[in-house]
PDB file of N, CA, C and O in Angstrom, chain B, residues numbered from 101:
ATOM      1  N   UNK B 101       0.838  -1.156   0.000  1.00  0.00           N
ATOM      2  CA  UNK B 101       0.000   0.000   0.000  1.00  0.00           C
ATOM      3  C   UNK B 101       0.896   1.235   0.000  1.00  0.00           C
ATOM      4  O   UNK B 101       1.938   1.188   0.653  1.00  0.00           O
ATOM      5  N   UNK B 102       0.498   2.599  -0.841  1.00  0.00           N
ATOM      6  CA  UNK B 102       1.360   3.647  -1.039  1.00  0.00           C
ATOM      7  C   UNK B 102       0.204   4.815  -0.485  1.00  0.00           C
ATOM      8  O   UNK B 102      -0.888   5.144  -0.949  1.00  0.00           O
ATOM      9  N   UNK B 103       0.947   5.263   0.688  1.00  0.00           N
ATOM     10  CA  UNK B 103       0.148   6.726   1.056  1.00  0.00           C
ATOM     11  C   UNK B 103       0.406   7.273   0.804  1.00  0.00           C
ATOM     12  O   UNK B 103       1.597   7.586   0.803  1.00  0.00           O
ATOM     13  N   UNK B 104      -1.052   8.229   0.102  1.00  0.00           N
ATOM     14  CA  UNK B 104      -1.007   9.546  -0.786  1.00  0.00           C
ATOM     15  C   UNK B 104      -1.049  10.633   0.411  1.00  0.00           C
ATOM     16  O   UNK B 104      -1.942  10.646   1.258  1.00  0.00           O
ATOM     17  N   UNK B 105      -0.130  11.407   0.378  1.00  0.00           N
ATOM     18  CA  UNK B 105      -0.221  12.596   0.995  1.00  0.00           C
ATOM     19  C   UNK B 105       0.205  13.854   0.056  1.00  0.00           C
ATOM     20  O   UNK B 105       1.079  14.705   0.221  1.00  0.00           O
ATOM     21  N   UNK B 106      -0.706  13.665  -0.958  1.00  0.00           N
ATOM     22  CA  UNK B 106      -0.818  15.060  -1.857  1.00  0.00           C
ATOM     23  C   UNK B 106      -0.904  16.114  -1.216  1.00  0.00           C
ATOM     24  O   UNK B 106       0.107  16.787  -1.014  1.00  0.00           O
ATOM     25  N   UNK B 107      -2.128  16.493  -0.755  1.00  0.00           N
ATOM     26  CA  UNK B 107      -2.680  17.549   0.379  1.00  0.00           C
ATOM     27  C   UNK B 107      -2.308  16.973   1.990  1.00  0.00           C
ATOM     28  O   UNK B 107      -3.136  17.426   2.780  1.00  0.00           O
ATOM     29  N   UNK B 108      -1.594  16.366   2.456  1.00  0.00           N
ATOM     30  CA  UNK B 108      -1.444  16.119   3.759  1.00  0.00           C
ATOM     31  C   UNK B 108      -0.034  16.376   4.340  1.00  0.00           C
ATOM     32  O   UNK B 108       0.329  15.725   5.320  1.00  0.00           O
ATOM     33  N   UNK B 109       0.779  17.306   3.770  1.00  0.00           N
ATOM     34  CA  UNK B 109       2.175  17.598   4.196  1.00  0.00           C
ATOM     35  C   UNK B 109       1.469  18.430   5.935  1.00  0.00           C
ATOM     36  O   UNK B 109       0.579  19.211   6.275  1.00  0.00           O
ATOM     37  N   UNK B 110       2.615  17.585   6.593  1.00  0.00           N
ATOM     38  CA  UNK B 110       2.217  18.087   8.209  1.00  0.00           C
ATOM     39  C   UNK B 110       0.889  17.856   9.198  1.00  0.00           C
ATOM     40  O   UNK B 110       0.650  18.149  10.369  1.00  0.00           O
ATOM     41  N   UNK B 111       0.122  17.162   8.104  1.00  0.00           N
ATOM     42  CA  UNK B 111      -0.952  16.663   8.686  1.00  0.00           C
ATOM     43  C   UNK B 111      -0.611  15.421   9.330  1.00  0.00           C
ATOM     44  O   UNK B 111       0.383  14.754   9.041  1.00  0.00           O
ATOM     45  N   UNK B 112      -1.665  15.056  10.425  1.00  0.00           N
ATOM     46  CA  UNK B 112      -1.177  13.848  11.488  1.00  0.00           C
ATOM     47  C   UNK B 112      -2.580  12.795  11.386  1.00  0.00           C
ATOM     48  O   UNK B 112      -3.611  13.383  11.061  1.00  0.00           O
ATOM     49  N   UNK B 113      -2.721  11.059  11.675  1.00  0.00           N
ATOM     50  CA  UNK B 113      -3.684  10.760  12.347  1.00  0.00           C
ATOM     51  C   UNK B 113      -3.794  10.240  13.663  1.00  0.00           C
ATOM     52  O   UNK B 113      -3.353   9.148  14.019  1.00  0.00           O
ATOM     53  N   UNK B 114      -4.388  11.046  14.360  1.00  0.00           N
ATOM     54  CA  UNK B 114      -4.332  10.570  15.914  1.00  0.00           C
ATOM     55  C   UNK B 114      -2.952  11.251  16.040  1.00  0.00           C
ATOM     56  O   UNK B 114      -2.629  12.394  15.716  1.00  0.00           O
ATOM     57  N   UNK B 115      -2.189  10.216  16.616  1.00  0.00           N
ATOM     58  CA  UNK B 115      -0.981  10.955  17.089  1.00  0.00           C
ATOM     59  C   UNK B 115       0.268  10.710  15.847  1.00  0.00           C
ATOM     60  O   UNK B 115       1.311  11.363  15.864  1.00  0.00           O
ATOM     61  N   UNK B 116       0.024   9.874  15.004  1.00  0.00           N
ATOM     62  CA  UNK B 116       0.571   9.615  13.926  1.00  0.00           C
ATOM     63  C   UNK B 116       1.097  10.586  12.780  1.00  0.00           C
ATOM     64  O   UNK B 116       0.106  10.763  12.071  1.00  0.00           O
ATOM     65  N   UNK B 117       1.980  11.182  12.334  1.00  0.00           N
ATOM     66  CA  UNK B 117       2.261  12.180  11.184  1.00  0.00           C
ATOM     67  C   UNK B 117       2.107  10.982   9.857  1.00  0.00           C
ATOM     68  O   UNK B 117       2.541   9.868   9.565  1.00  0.00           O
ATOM     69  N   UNK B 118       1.077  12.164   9.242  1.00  0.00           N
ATOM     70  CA  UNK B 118       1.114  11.866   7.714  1.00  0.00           C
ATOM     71  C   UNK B 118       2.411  11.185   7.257  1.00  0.00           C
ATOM     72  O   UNK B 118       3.273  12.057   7.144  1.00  0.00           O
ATOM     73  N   UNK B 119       2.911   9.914   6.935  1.00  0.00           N
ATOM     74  CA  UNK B 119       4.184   9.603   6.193  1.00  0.00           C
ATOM     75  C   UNK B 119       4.719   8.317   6.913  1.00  0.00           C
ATOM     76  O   UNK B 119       5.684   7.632   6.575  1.00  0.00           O
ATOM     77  N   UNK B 120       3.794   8.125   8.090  1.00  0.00           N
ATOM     78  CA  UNK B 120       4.194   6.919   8.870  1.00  0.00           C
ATOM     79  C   UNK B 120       3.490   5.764   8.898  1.00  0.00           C
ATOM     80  O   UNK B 120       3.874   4.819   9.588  1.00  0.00           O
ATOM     81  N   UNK B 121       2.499   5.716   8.233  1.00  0.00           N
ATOM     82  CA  UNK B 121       1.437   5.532   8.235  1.00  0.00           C
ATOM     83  C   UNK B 121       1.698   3.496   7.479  1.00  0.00           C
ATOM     84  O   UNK B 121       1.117   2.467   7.824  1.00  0.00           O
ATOM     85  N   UNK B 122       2.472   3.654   6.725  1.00  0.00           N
ATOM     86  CA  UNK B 122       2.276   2.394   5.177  1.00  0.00           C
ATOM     87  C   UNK B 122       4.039   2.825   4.826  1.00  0.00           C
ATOM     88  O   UNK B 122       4.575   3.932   4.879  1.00  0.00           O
ATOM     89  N   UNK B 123       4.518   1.729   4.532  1.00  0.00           N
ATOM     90  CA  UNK B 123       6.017   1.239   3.993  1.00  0.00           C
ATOM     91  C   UNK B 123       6.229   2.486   3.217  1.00  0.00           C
ATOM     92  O   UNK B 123       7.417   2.803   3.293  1.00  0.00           O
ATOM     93  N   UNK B 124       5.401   3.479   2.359  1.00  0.00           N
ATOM     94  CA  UNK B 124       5.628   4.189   1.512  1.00  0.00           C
ATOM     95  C   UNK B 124       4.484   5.323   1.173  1.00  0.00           C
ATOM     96  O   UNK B 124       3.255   5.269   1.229  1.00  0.00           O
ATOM     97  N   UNK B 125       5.207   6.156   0.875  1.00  0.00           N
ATOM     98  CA  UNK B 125       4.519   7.909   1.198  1.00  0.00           C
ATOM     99  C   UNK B 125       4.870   8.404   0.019  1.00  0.00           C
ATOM    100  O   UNK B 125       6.064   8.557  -0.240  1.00  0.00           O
ATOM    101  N   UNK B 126       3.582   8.834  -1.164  1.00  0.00           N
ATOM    102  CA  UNK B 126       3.668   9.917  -1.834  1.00  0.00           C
ATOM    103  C   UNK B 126       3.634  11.505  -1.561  1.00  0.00           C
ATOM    104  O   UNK B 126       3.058  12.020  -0.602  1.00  0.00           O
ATOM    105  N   UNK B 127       4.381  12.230  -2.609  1.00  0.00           N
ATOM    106  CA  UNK B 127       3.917  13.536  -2.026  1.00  0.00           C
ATOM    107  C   UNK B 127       3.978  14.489  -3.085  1.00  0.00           C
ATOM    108  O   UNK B 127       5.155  14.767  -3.316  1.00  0.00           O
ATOM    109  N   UNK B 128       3.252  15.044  -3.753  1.00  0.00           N
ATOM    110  CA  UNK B 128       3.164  16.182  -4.513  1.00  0.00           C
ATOM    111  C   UNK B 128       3.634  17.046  -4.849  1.00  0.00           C
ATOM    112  O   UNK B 128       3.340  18.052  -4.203  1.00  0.00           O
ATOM    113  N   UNK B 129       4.397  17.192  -5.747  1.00  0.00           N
ATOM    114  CA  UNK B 129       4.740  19.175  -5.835  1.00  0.00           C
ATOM    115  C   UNK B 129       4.164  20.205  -6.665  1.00  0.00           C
ATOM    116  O   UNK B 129       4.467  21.398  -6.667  1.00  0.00           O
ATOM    117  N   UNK B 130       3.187  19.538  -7.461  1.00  0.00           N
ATOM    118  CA  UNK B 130       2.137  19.824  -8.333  1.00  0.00           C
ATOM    119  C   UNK B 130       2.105  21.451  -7.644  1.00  0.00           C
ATOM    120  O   UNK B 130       2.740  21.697  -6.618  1.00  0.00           O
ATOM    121  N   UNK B 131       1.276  22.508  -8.360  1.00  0.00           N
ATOM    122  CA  UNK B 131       1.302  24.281  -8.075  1.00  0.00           C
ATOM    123  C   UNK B 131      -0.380  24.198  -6.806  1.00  0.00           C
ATOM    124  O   UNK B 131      -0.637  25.040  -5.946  1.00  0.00           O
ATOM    125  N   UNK B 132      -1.297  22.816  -7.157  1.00  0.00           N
ATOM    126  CA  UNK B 132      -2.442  22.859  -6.896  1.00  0.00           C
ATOM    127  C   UNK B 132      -2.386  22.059  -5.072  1.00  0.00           C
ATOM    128  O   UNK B 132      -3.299  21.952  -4.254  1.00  0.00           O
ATOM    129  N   UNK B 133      -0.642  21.545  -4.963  1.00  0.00           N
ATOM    130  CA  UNK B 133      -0.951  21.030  -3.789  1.00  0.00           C
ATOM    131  C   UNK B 133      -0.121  21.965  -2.016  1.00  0.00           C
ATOM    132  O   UNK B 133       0.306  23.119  -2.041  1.00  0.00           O
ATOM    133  N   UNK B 134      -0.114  21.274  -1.033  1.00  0.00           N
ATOM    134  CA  UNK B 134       0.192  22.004  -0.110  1.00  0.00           C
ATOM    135  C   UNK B 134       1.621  22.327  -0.211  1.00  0.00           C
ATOM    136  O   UNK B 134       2.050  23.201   0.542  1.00  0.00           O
ATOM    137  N   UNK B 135       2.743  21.514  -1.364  1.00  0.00           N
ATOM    138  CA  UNK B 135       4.050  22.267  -1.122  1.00  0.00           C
ATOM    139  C   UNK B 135       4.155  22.634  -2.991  1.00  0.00           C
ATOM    140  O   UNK B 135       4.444  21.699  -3.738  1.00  0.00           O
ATOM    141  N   UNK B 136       3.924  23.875  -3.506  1.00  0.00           N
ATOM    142  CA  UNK B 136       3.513  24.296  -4.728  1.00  0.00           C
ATOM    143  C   UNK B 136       4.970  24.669  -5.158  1.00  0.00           C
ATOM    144  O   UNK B 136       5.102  25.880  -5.333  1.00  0.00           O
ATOM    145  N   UNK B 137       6.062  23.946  -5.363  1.00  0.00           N
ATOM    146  CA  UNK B 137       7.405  24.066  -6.029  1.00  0.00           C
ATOM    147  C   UNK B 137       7.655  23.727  -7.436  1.00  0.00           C
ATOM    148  O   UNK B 137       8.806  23.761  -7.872  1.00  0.00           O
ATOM    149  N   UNK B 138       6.677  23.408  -8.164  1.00  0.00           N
ATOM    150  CA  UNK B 138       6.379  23.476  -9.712  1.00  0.00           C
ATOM    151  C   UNK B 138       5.885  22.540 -10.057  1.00  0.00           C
ATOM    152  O   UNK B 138       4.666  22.544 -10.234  1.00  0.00           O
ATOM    153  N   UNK B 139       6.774  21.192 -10.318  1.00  0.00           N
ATOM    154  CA  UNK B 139       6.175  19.778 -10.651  1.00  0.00           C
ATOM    155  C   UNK B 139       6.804  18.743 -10.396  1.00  0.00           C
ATOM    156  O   UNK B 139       7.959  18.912 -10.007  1.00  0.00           O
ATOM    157  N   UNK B 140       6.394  17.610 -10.493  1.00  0.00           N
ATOM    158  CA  UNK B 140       7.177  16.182  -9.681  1.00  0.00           C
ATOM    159  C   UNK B 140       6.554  15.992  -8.370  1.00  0.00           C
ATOM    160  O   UNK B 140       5.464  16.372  -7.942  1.00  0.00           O
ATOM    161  N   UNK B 141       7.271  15.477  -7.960  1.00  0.00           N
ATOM    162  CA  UNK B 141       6.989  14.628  -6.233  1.00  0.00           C
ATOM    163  C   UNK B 141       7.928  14.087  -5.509  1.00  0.00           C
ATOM    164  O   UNK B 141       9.093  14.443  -5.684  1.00  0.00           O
ATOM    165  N   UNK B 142       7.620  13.185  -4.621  1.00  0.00           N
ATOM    166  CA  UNK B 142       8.716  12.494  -3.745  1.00  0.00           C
ATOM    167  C   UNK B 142       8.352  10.926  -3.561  1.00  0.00           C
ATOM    168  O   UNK B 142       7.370  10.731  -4.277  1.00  0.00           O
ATOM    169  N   UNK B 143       8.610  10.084  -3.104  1.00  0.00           N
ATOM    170  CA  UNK B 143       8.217   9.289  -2.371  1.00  0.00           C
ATOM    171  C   UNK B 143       9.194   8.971  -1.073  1.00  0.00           C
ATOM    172  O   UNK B 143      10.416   9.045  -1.198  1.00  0.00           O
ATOM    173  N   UNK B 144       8.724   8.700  -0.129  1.00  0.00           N
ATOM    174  CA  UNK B 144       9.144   8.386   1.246  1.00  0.00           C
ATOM    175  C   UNK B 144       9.381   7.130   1.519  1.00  0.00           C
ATOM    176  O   UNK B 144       8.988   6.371   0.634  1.00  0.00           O
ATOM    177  N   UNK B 145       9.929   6.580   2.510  1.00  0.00           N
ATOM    178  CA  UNK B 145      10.172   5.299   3.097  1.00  0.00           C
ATOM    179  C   UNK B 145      11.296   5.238   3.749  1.00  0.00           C
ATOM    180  O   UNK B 145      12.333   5.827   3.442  1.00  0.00           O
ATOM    181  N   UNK B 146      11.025   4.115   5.197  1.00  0.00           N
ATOM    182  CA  UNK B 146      12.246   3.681   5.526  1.00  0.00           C
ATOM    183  C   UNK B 146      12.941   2.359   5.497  1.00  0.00           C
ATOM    184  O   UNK B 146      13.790   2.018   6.321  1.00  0.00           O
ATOM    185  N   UNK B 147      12.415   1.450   4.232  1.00  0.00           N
ATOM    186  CA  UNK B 147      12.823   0.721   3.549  1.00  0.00           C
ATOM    187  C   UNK B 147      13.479   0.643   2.440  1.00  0.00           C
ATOM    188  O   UNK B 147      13.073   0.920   1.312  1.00  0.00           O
ATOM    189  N   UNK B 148      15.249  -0.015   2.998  1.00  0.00           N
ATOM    190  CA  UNK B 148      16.487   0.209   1.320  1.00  0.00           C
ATOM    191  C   UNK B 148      15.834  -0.015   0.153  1.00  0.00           C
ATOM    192  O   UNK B 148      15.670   0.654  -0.867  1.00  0.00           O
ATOM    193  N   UNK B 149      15.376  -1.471   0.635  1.00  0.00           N
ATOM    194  CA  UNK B 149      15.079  -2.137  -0.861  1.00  0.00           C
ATOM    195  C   UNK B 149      14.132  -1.731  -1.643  1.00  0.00           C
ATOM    196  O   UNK B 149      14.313  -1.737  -2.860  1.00  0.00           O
ATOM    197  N   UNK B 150      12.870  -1.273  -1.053  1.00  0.00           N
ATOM    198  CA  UNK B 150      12.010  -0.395  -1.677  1.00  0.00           C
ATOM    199  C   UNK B 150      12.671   0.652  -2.311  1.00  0.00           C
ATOM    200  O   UNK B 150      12.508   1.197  -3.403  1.00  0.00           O
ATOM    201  N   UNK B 151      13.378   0.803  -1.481  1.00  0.00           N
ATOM    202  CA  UNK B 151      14.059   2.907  -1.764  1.00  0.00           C
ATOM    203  C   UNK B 151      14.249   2.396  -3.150  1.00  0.00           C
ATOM    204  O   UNK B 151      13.456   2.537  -4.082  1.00  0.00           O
ATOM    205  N   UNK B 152      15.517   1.724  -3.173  1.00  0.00           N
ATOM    206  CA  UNK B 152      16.153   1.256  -4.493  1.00  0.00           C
ATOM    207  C   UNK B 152      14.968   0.797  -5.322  1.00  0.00           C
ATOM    208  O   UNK B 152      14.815   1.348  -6.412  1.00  0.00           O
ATOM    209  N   UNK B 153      13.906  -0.367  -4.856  1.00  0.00           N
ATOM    210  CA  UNK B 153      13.084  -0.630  -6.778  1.00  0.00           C
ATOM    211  C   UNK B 153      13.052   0.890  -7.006  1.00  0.00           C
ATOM    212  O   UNK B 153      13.837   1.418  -7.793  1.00  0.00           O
ATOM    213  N   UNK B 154      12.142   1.588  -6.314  1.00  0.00           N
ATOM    214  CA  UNK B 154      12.062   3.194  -6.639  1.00  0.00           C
ATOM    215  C   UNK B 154      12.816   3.599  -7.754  1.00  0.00           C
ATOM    216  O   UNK B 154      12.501   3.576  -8.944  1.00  0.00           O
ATOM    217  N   UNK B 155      13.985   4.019  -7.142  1.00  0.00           N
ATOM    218  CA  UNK B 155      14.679   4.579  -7.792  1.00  0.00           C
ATOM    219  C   UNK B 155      15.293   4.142  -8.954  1.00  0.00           C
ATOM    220  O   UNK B 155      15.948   4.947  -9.615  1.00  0.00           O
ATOM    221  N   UNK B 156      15.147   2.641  -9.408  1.00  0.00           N
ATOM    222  CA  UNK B 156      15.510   2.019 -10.336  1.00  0.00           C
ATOM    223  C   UNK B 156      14.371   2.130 -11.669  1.00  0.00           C
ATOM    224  O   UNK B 156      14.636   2.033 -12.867  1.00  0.00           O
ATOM    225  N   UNK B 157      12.698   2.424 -10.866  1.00  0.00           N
ATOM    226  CA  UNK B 157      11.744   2.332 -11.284  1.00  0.00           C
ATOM    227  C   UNK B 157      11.638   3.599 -12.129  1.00  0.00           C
ATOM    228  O   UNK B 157      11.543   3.540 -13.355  1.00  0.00           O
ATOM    229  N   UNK B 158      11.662   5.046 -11.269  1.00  0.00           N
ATOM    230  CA  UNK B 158      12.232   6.168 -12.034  1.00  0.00           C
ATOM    231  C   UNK B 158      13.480   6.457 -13.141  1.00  0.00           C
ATOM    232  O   UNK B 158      13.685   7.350 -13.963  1.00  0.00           O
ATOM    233  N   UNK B 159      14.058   5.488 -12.816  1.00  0.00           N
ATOM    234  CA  UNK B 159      15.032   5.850 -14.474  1.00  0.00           C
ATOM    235  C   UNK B 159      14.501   4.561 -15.324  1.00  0.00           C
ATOM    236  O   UNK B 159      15.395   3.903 -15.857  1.00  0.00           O
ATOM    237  N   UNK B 160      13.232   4.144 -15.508  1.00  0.00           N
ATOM    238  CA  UNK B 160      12.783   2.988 -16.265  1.00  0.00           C
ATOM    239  C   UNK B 160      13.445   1.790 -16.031  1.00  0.00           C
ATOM    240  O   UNK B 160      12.880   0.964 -16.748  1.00  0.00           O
ATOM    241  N   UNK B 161      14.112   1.390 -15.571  1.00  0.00           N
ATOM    242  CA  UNK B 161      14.609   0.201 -14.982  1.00  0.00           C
ATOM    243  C   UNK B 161      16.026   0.053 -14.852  1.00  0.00           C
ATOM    244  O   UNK B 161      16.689  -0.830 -14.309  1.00  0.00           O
ATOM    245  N   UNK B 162      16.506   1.560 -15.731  1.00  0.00           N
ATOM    246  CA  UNK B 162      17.791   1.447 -15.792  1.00  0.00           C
ATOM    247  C   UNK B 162      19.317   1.606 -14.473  1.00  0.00           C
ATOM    248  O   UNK B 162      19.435   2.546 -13.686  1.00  0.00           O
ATOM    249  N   UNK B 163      19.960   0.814 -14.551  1.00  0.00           N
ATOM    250  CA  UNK B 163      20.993   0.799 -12.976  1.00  0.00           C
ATOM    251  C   UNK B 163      21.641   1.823 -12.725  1.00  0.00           C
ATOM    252  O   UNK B 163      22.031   2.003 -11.572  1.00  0.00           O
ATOM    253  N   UNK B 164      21.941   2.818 -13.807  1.00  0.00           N
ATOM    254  CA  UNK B 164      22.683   4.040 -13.756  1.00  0.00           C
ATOM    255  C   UNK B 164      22.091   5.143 -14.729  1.00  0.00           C
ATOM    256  O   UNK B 164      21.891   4.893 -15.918  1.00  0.00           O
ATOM    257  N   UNK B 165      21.778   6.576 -14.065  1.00  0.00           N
ATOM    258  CA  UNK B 165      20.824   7.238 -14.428  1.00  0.00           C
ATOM    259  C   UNK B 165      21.988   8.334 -15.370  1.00  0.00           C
ATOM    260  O   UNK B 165      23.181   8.208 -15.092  1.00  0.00           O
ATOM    261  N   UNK B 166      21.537   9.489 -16.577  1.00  0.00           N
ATOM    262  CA  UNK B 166      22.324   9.505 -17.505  1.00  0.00           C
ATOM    263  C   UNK B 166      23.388  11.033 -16.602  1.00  0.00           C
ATOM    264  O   UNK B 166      24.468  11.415 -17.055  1.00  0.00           O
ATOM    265  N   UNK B 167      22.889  11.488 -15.652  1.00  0.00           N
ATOM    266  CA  UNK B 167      23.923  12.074 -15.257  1.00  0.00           C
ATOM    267  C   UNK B 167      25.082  11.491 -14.993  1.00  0.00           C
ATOM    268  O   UNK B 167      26.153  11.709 -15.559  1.00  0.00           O
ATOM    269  N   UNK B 168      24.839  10.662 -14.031  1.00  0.00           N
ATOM    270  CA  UNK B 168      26.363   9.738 -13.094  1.00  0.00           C
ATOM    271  C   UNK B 168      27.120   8.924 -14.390  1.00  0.00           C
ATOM    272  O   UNK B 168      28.334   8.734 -14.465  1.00  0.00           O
ATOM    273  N   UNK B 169      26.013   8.452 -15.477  1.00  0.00           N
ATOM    274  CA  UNK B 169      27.247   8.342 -16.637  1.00  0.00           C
ATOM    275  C   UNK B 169      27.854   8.993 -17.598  1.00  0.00           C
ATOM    276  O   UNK B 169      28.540   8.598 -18.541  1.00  0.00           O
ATOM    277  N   UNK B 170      27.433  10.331 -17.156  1.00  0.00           N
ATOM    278  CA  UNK B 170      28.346  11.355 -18.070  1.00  0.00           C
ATOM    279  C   UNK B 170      29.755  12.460 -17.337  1.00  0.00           C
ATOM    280  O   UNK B 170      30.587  13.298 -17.687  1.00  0.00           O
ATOM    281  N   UNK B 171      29.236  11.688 -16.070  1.00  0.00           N
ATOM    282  CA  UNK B 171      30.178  12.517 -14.891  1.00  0.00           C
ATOM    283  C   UNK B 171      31.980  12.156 -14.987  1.00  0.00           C
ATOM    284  O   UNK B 171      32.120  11.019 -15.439  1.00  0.00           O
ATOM    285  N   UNK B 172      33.045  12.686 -14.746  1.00  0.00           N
ATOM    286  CA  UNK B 172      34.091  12.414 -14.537  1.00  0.00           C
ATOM    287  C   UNK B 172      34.816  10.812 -14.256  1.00  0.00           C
ATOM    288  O   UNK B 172      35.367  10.672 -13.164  1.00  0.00           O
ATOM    289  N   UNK B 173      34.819   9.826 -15.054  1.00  0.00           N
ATOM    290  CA  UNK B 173      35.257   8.519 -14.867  1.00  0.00           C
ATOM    291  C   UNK B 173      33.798   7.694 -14.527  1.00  0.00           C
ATOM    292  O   UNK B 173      33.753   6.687 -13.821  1.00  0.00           O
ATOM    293  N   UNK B 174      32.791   8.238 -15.083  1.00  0.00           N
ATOM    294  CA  UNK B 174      31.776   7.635 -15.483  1.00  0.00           C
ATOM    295  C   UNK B 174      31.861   6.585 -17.001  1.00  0.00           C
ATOM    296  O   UNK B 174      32.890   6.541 -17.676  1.00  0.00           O
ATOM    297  N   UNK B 175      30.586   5.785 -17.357  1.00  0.00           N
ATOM    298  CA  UNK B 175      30.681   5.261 -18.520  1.00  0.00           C
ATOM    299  C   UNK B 175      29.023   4.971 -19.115  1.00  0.00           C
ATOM    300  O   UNK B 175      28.078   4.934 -18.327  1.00  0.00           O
ATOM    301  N   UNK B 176      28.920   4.855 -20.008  1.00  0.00           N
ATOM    302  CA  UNK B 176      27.795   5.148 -20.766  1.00  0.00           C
ATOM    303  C   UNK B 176      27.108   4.025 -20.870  1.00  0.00           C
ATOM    304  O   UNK B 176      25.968   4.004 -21.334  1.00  0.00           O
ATOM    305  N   UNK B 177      27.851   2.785 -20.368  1.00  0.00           N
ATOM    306  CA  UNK B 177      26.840   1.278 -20.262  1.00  0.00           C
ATOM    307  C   UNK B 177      26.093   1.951 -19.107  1.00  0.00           C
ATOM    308  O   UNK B 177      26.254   3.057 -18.591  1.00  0.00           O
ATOM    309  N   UNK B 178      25.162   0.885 -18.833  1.00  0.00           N
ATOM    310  CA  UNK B 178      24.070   0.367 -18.018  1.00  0.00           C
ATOM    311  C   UNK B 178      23.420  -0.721 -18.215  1.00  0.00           C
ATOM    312  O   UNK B 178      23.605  -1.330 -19.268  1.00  0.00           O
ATOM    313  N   UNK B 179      22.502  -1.211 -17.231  1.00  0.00           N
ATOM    314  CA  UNK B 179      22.092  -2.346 -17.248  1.00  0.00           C
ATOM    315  C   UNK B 179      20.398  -2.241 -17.338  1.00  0.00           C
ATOM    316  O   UNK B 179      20.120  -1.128 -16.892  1.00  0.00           O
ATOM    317  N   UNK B 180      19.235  -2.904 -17.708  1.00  0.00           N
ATOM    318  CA  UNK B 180      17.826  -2.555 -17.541  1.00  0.00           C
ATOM    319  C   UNK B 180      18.027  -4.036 -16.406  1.00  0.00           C
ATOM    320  O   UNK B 180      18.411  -5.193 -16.578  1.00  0.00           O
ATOM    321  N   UNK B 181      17.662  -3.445 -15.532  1.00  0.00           N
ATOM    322  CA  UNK B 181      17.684  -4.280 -14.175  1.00  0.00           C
ATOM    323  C   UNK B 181      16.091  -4.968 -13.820  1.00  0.00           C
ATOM    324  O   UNK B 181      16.016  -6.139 -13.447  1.00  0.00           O
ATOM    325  N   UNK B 182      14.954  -4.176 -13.969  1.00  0.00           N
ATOM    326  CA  UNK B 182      13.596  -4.000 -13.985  1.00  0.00           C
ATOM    327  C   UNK B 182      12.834  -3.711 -15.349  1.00  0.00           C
ATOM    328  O   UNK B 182      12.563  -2.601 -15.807  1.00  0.00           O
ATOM    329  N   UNK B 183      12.506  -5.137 -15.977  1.00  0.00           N
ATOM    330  CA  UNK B 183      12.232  -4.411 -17.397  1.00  0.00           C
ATOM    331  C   UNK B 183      10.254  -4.159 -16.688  1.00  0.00           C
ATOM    332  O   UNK B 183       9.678  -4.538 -15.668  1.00  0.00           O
ATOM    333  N   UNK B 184       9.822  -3.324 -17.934  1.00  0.00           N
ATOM    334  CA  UNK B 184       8.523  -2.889 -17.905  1.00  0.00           C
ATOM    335  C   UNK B 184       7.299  -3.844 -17.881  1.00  0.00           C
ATOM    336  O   UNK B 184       7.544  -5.034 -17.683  1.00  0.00           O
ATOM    337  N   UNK B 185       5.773  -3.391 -18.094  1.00  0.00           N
ATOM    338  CA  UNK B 185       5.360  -4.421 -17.743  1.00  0.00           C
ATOM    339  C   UNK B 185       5.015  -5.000 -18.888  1.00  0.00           C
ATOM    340  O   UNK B 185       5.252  -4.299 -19.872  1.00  0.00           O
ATOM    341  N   UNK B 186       4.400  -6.334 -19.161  1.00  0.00           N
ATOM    342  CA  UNK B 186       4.892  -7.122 -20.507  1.00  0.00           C
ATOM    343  C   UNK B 186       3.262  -6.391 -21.266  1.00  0.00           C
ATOM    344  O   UNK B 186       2.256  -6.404 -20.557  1.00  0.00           O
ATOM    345  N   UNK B 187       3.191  -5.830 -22.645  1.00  0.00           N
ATOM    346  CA  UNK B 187       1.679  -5.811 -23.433  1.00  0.00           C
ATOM    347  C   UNK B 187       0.918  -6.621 -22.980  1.00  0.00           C
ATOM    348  O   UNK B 187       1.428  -7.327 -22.110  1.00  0.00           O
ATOM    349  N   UNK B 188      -0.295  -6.857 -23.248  1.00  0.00           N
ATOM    350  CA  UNK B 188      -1.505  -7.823 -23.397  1.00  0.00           C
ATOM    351  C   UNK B 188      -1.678  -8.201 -24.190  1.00  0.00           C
ATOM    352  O   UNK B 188      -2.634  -8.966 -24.314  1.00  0.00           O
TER     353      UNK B 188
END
């Protein structure tokens, strides 16, 4: 389960803060939500392995994203670690 906290930055339930809630926390940056910094989002967690599909998930599956392989003793392979999901 992924909690949406579009509109709930700083909001709590019970004694609980918004973000603690479920393994994983969305959050908005959309102009229409409570932190209006242009566009994109975040997701939260205090799980590695999640962290990582994440972040593997955001560069499409790829292991190295195209900054870090254009950086100083970088290299332009990569790997698709997570391929997509298969047609119907």
């Amino acid at each position: 389960m992924v909690e949406d906290a579009a509109h709930a930055l700083g909001a709590s339930v019970g004694d609980r803060p918004v973000g603690s809630l479920s393994r994983a926390t969305c959050f908005s940056f959309y102009a229409t939500k409570n932190l209006p910094v242009g566009e994109g989002g975040m997701v939260t967690t205090d799980d590695a392995l999640l962290a990582a599909r994440i972040r593997r998930t955001r560069l499409h599956g790829m292991s190295t994203d195209a900054w870090r392989r254009n950086l100083p003793g970088g290299h332009w392979r990569y790997t698709v670690e997570d391929a997509g999901p298969r047609p119907t």
